[in-house]
Every structure is written in structure tokens, then in C-alpha cells.
C-alpha atoms as an extended CHARMM CRD file, in Angstrom:
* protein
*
       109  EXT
         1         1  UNK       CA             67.2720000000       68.5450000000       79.4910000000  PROA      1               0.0000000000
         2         2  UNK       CA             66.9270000000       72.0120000000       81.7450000000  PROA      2               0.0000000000
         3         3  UNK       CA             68.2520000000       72.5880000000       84.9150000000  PROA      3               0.0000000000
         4         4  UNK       CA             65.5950000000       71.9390000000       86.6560000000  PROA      4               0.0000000000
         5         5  UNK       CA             66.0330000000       68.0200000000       85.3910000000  PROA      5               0.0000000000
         6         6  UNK       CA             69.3120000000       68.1940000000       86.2100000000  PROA      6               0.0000000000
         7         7  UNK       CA             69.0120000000       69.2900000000       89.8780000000  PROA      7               0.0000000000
         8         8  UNK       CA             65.9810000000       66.6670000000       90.2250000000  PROA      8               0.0000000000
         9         9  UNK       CA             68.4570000000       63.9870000000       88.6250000000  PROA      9               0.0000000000
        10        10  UNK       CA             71.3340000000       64.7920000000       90.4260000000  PROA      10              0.0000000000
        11        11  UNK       CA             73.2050000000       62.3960000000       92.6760000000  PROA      11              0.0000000000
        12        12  UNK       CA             75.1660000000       62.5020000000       95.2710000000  PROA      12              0.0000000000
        13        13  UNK       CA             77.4710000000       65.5610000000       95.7760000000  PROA      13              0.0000000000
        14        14  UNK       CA             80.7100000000       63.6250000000       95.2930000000  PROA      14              0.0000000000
        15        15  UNK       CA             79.4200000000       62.0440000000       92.0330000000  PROA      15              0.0000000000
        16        16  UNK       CA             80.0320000000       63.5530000000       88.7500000000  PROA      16              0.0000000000
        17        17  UNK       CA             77.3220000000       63.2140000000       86.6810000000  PROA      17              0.0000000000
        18        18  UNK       CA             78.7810000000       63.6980000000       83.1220000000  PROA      18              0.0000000000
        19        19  UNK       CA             75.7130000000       65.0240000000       81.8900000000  PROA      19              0.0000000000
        20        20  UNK       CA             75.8880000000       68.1450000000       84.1620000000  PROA      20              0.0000000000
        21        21  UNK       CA             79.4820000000       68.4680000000       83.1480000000  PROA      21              0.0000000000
        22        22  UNK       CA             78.5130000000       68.0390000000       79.1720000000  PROA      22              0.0000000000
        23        23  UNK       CA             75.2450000000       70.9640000000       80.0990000000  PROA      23              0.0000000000
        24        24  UNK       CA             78.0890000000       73.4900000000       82.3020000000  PROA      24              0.0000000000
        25        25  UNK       CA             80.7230000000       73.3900000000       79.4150000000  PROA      25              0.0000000000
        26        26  UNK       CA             77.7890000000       73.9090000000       76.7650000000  PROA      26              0.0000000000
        27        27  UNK       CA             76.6150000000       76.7460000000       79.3650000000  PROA      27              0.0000000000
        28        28  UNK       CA             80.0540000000       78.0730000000       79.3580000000  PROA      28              0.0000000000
        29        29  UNK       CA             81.2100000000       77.9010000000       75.9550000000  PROA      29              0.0000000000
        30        30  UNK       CA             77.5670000000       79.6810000000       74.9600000000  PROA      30              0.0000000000
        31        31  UNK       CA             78.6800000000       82.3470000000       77.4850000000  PROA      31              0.0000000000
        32        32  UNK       CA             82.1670000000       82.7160000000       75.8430000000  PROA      32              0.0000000000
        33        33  UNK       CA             80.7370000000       83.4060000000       72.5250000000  PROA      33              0.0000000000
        34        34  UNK       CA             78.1230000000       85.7290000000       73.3240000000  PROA      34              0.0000000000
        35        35  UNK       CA             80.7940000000       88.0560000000       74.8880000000  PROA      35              0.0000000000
        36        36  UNK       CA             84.3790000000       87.1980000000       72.3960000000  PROA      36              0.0000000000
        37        37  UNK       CA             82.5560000000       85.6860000000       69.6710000000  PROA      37              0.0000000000
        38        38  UNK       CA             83.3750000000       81.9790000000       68.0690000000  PROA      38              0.0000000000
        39        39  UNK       CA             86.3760000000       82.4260000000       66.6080000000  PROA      39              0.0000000000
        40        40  UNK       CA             89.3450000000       82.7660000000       68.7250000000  PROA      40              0.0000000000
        41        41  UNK       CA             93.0550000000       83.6270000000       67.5680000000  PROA      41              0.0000000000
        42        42  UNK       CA             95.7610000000       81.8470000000       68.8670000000  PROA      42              0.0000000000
        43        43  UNK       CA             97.6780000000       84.4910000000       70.7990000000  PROA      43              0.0000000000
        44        44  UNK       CA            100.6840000000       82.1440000000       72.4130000000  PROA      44              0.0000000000
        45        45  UNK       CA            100.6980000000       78.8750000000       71.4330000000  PROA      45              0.0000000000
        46        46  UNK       CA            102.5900000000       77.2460000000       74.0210000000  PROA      46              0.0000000000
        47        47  UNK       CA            101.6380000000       77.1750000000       77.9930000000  PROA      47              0.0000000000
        48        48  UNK       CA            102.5720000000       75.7870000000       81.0930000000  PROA      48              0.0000000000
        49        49  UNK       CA            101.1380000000       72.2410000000       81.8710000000  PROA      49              0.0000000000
        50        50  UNK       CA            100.6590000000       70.5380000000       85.1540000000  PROA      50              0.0000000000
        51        51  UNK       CA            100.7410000000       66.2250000000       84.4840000000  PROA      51              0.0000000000
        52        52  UNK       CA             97.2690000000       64.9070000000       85.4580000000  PROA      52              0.0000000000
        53        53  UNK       CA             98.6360000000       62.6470000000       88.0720000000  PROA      53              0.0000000000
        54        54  UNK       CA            100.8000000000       65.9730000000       89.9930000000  PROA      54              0.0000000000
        55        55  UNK       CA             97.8010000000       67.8470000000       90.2330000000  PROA      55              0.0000000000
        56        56  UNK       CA             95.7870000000       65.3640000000       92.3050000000  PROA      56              0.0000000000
        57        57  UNK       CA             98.6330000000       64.5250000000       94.7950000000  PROA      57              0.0000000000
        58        58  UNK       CA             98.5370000000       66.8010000000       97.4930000000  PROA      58              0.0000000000
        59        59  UNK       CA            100.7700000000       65.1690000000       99.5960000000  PROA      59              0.0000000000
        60        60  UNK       CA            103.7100000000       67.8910000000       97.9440000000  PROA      60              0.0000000000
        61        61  UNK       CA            104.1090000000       70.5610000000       95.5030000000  PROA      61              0.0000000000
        62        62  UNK       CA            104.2900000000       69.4240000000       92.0110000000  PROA      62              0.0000000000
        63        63  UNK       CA            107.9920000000       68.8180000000       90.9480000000  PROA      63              0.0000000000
        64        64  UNK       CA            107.5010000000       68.4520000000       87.3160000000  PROA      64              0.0000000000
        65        65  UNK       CA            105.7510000000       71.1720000000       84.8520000000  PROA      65              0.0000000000
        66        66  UNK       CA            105.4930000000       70.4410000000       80.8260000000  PROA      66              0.0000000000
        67        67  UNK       CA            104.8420000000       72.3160000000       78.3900000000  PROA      67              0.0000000000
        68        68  UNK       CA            101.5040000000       72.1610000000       75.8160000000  PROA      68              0.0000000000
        69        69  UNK       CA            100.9460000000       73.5850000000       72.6590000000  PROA      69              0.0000000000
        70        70  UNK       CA             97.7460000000       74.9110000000       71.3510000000  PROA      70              0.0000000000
        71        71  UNK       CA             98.3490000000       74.0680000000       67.5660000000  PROA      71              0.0000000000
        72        72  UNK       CA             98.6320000000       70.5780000000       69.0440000000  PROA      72              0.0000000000
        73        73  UNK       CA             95.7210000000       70.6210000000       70.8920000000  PROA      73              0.0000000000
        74        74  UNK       CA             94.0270000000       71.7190000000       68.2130000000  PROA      74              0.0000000000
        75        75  UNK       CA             95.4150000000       69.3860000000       65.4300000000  PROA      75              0.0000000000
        76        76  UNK       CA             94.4780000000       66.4620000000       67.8570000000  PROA      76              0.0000000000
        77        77  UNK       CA             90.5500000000       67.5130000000       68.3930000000  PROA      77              0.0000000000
        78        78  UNK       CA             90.1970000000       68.3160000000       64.7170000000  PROA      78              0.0000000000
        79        79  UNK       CA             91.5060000000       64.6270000000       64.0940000000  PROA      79              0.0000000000
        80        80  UNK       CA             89.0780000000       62.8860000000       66.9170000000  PROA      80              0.0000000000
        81        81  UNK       CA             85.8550000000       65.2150000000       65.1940000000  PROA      81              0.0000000000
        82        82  UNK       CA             86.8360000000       63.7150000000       61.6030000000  PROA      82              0.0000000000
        83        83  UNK       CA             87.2160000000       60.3730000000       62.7900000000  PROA      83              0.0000000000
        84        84  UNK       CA             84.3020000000       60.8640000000       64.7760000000  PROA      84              0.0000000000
        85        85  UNK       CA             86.6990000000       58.5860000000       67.4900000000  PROA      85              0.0000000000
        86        86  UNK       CA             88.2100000000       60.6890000000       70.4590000000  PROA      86              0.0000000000
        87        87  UNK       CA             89.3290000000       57.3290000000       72.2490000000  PROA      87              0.0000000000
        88        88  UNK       CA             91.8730000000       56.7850000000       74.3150000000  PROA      88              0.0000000000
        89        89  UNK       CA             89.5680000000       59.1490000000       76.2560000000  PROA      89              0.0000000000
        90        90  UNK       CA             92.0930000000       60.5000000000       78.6420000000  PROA      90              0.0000000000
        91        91  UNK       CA             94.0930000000       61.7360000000       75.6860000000  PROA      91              0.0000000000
        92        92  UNK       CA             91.0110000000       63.5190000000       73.8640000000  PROA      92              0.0000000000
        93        93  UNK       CA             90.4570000000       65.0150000000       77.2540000000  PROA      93              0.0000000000
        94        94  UNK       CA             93.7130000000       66.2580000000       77.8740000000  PROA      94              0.0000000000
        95        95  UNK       CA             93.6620000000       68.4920000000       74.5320000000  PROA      95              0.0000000000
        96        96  UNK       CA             90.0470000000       69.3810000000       75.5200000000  PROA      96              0.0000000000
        97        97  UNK       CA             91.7570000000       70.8960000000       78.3660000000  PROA      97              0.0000000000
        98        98  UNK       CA             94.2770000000       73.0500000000       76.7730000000  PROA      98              0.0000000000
        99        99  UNK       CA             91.6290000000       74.0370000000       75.1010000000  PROA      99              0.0000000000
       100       100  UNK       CA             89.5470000000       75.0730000000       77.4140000000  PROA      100             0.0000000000
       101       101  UNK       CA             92.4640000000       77.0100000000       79.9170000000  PROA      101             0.0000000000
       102       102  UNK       CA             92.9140000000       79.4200000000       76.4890000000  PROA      102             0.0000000000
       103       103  UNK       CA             89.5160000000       80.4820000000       76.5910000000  PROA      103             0.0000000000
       104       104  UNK       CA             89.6770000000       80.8180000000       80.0350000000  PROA      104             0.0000000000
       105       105  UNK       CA             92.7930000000       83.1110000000       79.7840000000  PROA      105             0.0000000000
       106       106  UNK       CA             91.1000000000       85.0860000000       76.9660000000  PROA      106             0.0000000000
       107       107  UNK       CA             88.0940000000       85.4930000000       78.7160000000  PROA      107             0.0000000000
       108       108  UNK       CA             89.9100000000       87.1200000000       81.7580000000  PROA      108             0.0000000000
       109       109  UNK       CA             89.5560000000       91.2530000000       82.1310000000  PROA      109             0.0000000000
């Protein structure tokens, strides 16, 4: 599917299509290779994390932080790509996440 399909098949604005999530991370990810390469060390393993339900609540600042760990993260996906299962999907996504924040920070000037 190009872009063009995907701006033809879009919905509403305030509807995630997963689709155009799955084609911006592919986007991204071929973007982060192309200027770091695919292999990434793991630099600091452990970073600040925001609980899901904190960062959606608006209503007051966020009272709790944890803590992630990238070794986790990545022990967890590598076990959900053997088993070819990543369900509970909220838990696959939330080491998809910390993931995805290292790249971001290594991708940063």
C-alpha cells in the first residue's frame, strides 16, 4: 500500500487507522537505519517511564514515574517474535515503546 492509498483510505482525523501507524513506524524505522544503521548498542539500559494511564490524565501532573529497562524490553519482544504471540497486546506494546523512545534518543543530534 503507498501513501497515496493511505490518504484515499483514511478516515476520520480522530481515528487511528492502524495501518497508517504500522506504514509511519516502517517509514521511521527505514529512516533510522539509513542514517545509524540496524544494529544499535545499548548505551543505558534503564530510563524513566511514565504509567500509560498518568500520561493521558491531564487533569494534574503525573505523581508517579517508574523505571524501564531496555534488556527487558528486549528479552520480552524477542520472546513474543519466537512465539510468534505478542498477546496481552498492551504488554507487547509497552516494550515496543521502550523500544522505540531509545531510538528516538539515539537518533537525537
Amino acid at each position: 500500500m503507498t501513501s497515496n492509498d493511505f490518504l484515499e483510505n483514511a478516515g476520520s482525523d480522530d481515528v487511528l487507522q492502524i495501518a497508517e501507524l504500522r506504514a509511519a513506524i516502517g517509514l521511521a524505522l527505514d529512516a533510522f537505519v539509513a542514517e545509524h544503521g540496524d544494529q544499535v548498542p545499548v548505551e543505558h539500559d534503564y530510563y524513566w517511564h511514565l504509567p500509560v494511564d498518568s500520561a493521558f490524565d491531564l487533569r494534574g501532573e503525573p505523581r508517579e514515574l517508574s523505571v524501564g529497562q531496555v534488556s527487558d524490553d528486549l528479552d520480552e519482544i524477542r520472546g513474543f517474535v519466537a512465539e510468534a504471540d505478542a498477546t496481552p497486546a498492551w504488554h507487547a506494546l509497552s516494550h515496543v515503546v521502550g523500544l522505540l523512545r531509545m531510538l528516538e534518543k539515539d537518533a537525537r543530534p
